[in-house]
Every structure is written in C-alpha cells, then in structure tokens.
C-alpha positions in Angstrom: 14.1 -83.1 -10.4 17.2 -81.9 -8.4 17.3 -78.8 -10.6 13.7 -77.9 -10.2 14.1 -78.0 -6.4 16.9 -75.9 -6.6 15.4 -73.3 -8.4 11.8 -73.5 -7.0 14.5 -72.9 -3.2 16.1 -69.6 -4.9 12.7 -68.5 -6.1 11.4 -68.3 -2.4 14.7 -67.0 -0.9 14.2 -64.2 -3.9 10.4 -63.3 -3.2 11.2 -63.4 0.6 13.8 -60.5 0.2 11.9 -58.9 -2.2 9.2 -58.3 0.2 11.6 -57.6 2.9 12.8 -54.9 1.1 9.3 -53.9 -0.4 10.2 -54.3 -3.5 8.1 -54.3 -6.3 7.8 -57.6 -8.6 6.2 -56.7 -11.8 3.8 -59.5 -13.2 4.4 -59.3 -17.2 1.7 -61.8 -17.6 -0.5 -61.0 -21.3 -3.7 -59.9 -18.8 -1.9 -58.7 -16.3 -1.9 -54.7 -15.0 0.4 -52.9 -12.7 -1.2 -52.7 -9.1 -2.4 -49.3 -8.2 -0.6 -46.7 -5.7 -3.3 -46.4 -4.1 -3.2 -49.8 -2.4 0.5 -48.7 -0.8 2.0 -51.9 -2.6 2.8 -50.0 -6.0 6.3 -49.1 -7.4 8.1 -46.7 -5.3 8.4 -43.4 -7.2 11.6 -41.9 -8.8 13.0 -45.0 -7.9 16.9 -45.0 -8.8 16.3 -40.7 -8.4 18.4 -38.8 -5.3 16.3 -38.5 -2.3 14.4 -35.0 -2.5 15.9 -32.6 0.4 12.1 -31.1 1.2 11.1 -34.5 2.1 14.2 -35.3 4.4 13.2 -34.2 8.1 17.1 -34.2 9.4 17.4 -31.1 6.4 17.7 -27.5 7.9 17.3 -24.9 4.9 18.5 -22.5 7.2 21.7 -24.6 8.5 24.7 -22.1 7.4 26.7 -25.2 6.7 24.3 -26.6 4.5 26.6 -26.9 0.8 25.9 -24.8 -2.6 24.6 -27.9 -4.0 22.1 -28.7 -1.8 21.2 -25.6 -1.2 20.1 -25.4 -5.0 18.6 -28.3 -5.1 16.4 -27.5 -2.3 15.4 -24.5 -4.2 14.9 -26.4 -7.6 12.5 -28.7 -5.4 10.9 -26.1 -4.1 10.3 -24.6 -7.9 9.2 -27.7 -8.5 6.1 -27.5 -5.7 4.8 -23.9 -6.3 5.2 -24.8 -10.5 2.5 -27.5 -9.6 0.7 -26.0 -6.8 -0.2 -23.0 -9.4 -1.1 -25.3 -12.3 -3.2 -27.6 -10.2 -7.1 -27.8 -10.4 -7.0 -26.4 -7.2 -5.5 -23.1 -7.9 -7.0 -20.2 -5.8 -6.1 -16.6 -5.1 -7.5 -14.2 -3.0 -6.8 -11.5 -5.6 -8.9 -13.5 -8.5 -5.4 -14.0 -10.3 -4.8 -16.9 -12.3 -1.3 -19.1 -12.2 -0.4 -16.4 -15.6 -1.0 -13.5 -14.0 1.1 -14.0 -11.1 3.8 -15.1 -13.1 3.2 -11.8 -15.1 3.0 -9.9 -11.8 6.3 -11.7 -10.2 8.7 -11.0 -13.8 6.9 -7.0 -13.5 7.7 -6.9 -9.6 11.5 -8.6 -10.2 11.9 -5.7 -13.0 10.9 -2.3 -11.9 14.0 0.3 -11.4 13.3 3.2 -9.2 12.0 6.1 -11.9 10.6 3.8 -14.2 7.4 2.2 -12.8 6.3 -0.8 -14.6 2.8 -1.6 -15.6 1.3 -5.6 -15.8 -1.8 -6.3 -17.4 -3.5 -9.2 -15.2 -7.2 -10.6 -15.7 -8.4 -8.7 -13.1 -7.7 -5.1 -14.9 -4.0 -2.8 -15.0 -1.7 -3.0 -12.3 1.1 -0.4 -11.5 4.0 -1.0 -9.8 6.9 1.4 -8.8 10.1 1.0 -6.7 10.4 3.6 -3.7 15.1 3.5 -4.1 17.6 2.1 -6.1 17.9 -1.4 -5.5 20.3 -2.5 -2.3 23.1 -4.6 -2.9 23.5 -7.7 -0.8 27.2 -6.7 0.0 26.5 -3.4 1.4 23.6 -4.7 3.1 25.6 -7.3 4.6 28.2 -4.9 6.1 25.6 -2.9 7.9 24.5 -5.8 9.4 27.3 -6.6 10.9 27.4 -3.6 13.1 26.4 -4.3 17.2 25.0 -0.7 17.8 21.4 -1.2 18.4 20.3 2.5 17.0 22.7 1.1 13.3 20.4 -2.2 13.4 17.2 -0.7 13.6 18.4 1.5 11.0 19.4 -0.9 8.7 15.8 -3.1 9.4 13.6 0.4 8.0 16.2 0.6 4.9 15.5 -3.0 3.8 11.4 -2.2 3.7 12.4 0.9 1.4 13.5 -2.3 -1.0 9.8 -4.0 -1.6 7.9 -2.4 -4.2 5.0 -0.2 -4.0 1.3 -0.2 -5.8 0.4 3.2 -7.4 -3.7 2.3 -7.2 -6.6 4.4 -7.3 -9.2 5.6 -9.8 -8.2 5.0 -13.1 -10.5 5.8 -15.8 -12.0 9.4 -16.3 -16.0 7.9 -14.9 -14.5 6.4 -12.1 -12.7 9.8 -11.1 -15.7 12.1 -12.1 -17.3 9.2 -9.7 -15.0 10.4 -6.3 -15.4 14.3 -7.6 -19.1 13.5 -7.3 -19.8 11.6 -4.4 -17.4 14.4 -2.0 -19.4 17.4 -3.9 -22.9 15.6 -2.4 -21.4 15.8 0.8 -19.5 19.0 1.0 -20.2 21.1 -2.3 -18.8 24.2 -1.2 -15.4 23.2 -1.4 -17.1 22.4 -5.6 -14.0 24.6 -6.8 -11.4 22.1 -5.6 -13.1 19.1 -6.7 -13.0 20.7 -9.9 -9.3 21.5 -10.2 -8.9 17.8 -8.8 -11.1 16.9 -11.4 -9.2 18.3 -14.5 -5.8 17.6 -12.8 -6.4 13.6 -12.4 -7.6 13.9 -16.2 -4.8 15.0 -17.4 -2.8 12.5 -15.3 -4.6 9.4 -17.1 -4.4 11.2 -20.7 -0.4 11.4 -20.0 -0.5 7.3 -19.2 -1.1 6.9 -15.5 -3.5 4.3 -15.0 -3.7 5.2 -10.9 -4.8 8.6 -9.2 -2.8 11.5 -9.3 -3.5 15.2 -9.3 -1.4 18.2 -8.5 -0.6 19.7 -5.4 -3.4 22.0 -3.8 -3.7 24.3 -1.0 -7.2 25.4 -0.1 -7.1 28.4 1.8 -10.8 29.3 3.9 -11.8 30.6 7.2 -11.4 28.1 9.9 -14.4 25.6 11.1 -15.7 24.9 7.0 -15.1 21.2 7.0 -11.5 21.3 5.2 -9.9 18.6 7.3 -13.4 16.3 6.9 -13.0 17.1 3.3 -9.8 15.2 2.8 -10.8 12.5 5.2 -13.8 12.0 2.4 -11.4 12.0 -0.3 -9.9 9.6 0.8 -11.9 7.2 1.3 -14.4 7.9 -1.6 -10.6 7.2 -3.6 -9.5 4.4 -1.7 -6.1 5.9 -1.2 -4.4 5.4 2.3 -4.2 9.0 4.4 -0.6 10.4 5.5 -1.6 13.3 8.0 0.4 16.1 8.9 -0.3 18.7 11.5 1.5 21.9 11.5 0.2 23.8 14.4 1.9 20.9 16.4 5.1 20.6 14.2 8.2 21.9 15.8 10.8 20.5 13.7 10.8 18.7 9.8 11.6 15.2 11.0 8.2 14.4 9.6 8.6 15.2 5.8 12.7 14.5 5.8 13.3 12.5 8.5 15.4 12.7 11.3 19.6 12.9 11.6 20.7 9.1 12.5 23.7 10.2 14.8 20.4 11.3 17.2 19.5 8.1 19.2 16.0 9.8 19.0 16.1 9.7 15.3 12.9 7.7 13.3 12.3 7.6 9.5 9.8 10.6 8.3 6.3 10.6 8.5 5.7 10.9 5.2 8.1 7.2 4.6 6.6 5.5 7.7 3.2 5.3 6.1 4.5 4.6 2.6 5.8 1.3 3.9 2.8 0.9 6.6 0.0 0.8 2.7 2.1 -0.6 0.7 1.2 2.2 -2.1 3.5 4.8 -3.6 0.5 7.6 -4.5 -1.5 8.1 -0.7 -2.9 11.1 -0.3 -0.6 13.3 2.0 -2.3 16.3 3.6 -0.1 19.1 5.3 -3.0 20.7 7.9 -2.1 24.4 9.1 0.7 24.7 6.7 0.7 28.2 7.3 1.5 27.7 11.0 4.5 25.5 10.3 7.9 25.9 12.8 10.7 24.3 12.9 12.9 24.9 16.1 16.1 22.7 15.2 19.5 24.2 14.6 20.1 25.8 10.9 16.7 25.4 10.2 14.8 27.2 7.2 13.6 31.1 8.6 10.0 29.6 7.2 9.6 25.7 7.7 7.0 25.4 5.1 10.6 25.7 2.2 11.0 22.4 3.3 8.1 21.7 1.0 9.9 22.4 -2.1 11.6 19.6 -2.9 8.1 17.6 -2.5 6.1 19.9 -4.7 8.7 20.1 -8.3 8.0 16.8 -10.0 11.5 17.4 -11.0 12.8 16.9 -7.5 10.5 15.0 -6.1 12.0 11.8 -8.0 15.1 12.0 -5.7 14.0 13.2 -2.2 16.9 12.6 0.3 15.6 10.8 3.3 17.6 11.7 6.4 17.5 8.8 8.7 17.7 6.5 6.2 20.7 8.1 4.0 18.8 7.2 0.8 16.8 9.2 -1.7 12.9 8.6 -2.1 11.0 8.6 -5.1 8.0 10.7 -4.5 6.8 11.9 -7.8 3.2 10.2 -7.1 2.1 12.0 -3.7 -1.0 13.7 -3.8 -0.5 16.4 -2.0 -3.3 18.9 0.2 -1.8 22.0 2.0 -4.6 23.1 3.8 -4.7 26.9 5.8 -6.6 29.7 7.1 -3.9 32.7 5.5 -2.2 32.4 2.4 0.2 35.2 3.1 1.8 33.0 5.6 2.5 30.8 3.2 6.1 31.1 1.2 5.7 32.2 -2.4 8.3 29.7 -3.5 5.3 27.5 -2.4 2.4 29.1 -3.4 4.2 29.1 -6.8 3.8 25.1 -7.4 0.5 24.8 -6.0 -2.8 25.0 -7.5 -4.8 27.3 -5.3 -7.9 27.1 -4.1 -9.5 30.1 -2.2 -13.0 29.0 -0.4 -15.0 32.1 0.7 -16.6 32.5 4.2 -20.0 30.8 4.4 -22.8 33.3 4.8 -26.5 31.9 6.6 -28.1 31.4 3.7 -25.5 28.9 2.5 -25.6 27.2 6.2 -29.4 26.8 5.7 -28.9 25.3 2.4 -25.8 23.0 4.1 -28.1 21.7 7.0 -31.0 21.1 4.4 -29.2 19.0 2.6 -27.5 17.1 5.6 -30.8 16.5 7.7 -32.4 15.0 4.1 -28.5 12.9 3.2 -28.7 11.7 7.5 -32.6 10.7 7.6 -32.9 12.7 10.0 -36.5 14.5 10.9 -37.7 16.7 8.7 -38.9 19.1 11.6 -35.4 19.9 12.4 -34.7 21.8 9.1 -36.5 24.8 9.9 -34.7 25.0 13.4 -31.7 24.6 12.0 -32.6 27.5 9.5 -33.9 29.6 12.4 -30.6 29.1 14.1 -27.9 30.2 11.2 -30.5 33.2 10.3 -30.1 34.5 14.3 -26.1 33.5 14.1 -26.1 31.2 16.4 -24.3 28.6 14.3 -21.6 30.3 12.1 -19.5 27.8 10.5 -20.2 24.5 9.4 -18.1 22.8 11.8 -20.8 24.3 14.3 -23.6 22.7 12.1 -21.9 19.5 11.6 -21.5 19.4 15.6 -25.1 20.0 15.9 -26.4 17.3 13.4 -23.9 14.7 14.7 -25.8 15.7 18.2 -29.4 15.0 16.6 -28.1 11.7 14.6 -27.3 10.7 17.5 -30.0 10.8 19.5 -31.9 9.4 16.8 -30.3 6.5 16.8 -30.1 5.4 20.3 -33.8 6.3 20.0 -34.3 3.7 17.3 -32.5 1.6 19.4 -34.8 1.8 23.0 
C-alpha cells in the first residue's frame, strides 16, 4: 500500500512538470491516436533539432559579426522555404512559369558568359538571355568600394547594373515578324522599301538561330517632314522592343554612344548603356536621328562625329565596345540600329559601307492624296474630308506628310471632343 502511494505521489509530481514544461505525454494505449497540431497541445516539431535562425527575432542576417556557420545555416533555411514555397499547391507566377521553369531559368541566368548568350526553354515558349560584361569579381569590386570620393561611388553603383543579365526578346518566328512588317506598311507604306530590307534581314537572323528580333543596321535617307522619326516610333511598338533615341542636330559631343571620361565630375554612363539597364533587354531598337548633322566639339575629337559609329555597326566590334565612364567593354552585337537623315553625302563612307540603305523618294500630290485617303478611312474620320484634303495637296498647300499628319491629328481631334459634348 506504501509503495503504491509512493508511486501514484511521483506520477503527479511527473505529469505536473510535464505540463509545466508543455511537454508532450504520448498515450500508447491499443485505441489510442496522437492528438492533432491543430489543437496547439501536439508534439513540438523537430523536437531535439537546433533552433532554426529565420525563426529567431534577436538574429540580424545583416549583422557583420554574425559567424560562417550561421550564416550558412541561415541560408540553407532559407533554401529550405523557397524549395517549399515553389513546390506548394499554391505556387503562382506572374510570368505563367512553373517551380521547373524557374529553376531552368535561374541555372541559364547563373550560366551565361558575356559572348555566349544562353537560351532556356520554359512552358511559356524560348527565352534568351545574354550578359552585357565579363563577370565582376567580388574582390575588385570590394576595393572600389572602399573609395570615399562621391564621383568613384556613383561610378562603381552603374558598373554593378552592367553585372545583371539582359533579355534579347522580340518577334521570333518568321509570321510573327512578317506580322510587325505588316501592321507599320498599313500605316506608313511609303517607307514599304525598308520594311522590306527589315523583313529579309530579321529572316535571316532567326534561320542563323536567334530566337529574338534582329536586323541589320539601316539608314533611310528622304526629304525632311515624310514621317521617318514616327516611323521608328511605330516600330517600335508594333515589335515590343524598348526605344533608345538619339538626336544629332543637338549632339555636341559622343558622350551618348561612348560615354563620358570619369576624371570629369560631369561625366554619366552613355545613352546608349543608360537605357540598356533602364529595359532590362540587350536588342532595343536604337535610332541615331539627323546622323548626318552629327558634331562633336570635345578635344581630339573625330573631324566627322558620325566615325564614332564604327565600332557599333561591325558585328565584329560590336561584341567588345569600350564604355568610357564605366572602364569596361559592352557587348552590343544585338542593337538594332536606325540612322535616319535628309543627305547621305554627309554621311562617312566608312559608314555608309556597313549600312543597308534605304533611299525614300520625295512624295509627289498624288501620293499625299492617296496617304490622307487612307488615314481619314484607318482614323474614322468623315468621309467628306477626303476630297478636301485631295483639293489641298493638288493646289500645294500641304507638301509633306508631316503637314498632312498635322492636319488630320487637327480633324481627329475635333472629332473627338465632338463626340464627347
């Protein structure tokens, strides 16, 4: 009887610590089942495991005296979550990628050397990747931080973007480029004979293994006020490919296509790099506006600015383009580049020689007629207005299509705040 007491007293002292300590007692009874988690009285998990560093509020990931090994077992936890949050039920991505093709898509992106783009195949169709440099070491990149010169820092913060890789996108089959050729010839057909070289030139791209949009570089030569610089604005966007502008009637140096000299405190990254980083894709379509009115002012300049070209233009060069500011070179093999200008004489040889050209003849009435037809009926605007518009280029009074654009941008509008009283 003595003994029983004794032991039914230690029982109770045990169950009373054991639910001090919320532990968990395990009934091994033949009908018996666990308890649920759900009820918060279940086993604790990993119980006996170290305590998981994501979970510990006092731990700093970014504390520099945090040690190797819990620095990698942080990361190892944090494996651990995206592993699961990609395999879960719950999986979404605003691309339409599944858990494979990202992993795809991270091993291509961790891969790609500067000259050799890298193509993943995903669900969701091709997708091309290249690297803009050579990949930065950590230890040079650490020594140029340490520098305290304000003008050194912000250097160093545009290098590092040069070190993220960029998408080569676009049309990629021969419909979907025939497509762009198309819907830019219903809006401006007489520039037909560059759409056609574009054409033929992108073709030839995708049967030499691009899967993105790439033709050769062009200069359309034509009077001024036919619609060249709308042109390119509609390629563009009929392609999907992000814009870099360049104006040469207001260029007075190259900073813009080479960048300019860092020991200048006025120095920036070129135009050309600025809105490779700013898209995020390595093939935009770069159009050089009144190329033949190019200057460039700076000491030891080029006698004609437009040489600066050169280097742009021969695929051979273009893989290695040194950037100035930056001190690194560029691959830039995958521009699509647009000279556009009113005289081709004042354009270098040396450039006219890697350039496809394109030579658009003045537009005479008759074609303005059949121009402002075809707009009035693409607009919806009143039929009336055709034969006015007719009336007009026969007597001269509108000459060049920027004229007639003017005019039926005038009349569209007018129209519409119509419609809207």
């Amino acid at each position: 009887m003595h003994a029983t007491a004794s032991l039914a007293l230690k029982a109770a002292t045990m169950s009373k610590n054991f639910k001090n300590y919320k532990m968990y007692v395990p009934d091994y009874g033949d009908d018996a089942e666990p308890p649920s988690d759900d009820d918060g009285k279940g086993p604790p998990k990993n119980q006996g495991s170290a305590k998981r560093l994501s979970d510990d509020p006092n731990f700093d990931p970014l504390d520099l005296g945090n040690t190797p090994e819990q620095m990698a077992q942080y990361d190892a936890e944090q494996a651990e979550e995206e592993a699961a949050a990609r395999h879960s039920q719950e999986w979404h991505h605003p691309d339409g990628l599944t858990p494979d093709d990202v992993d795809r898509q991270d091993r291509a992106l961790g891969s790609v050397q500067m000259g050799k783009p890298r193509t993943v195949h995903l669900t969701t169709g091709p997708k091309t990747y290249m690297r803009l440099t050579d990949i930065m070491s950590m230890d040079s990149l650490r020594e140029e931080s340490r520098s305290e010169i304000p003008e050194q820092r912000e250097q160093l913060r545009w290098k590092m973007k040069a070190d993220k890789p960029l998408k080569l996108i676009g049309p990629h089959t021969e419909h979907a480029v025939d497509e762009v050729a198309s819907n830019v010839f219903a809006q401006a057909p007489i520039f037909a004979p560059f759409l056609n070289a574009m054409r033929q030139s992108a073709h030839l791209s995708l049967v030499h293994g691009a899967n993105f949009f790439h033709f050769d570089p062009t200069i359309i030569v034509s009077p001024p006020g036919l619609g060249k610089t709308t042109l390119v604005h509609m390629l563009a966007q009929a392609s999907a490919l992000p814009l870099i502008y360049l104006d040469g009637s207001t260029m007075m140096t190259t900073v813009d296509l080479t960048g300019g000299d860092a020991i200048y405190r006025a120095s920036r990254p070129s135009a050309i790099y600025l809105g490779l980083i700013k898209h995020g894709v390595g093939n935009p379509l770069v159009v050089f506006d009144e190329v033949d009115k190019v200057t460039d002012h700076s000491t030891g300049a080029r006698p004609n600015a437009a040489e600066s070209l050169l280097p742009f233009l021969e695929r051979t060069t273009a893989g290695r383009v040194h950037e100035q500011y930056l001190q690194i070179d560029l691959d830039l093999r995958f521009l699509n580049w647009v000279l556009l200008a009113n005289d081709l004489e004042k354009i270098p040889r040396t450039v006219r020689d890697r350039c496809k050209i394109i030579q658009i003849p003045p537009m005479t009435s008759r074609d303005l007629a059949a121009m402002a037809k075809a707009e009035v009926k693409r607009r919806h605007l009143e039929p009336e207005l055709v034969h006015m518009l007719t009336r007009a280029c026969t007597r001269g009074e509108i000459k060049s299509l920027r004229r007639l654009n003017r005019v039926l941008d005038a009349a569209e509008a007018t129209l519409r705040r119509a419609r809207h009283h």
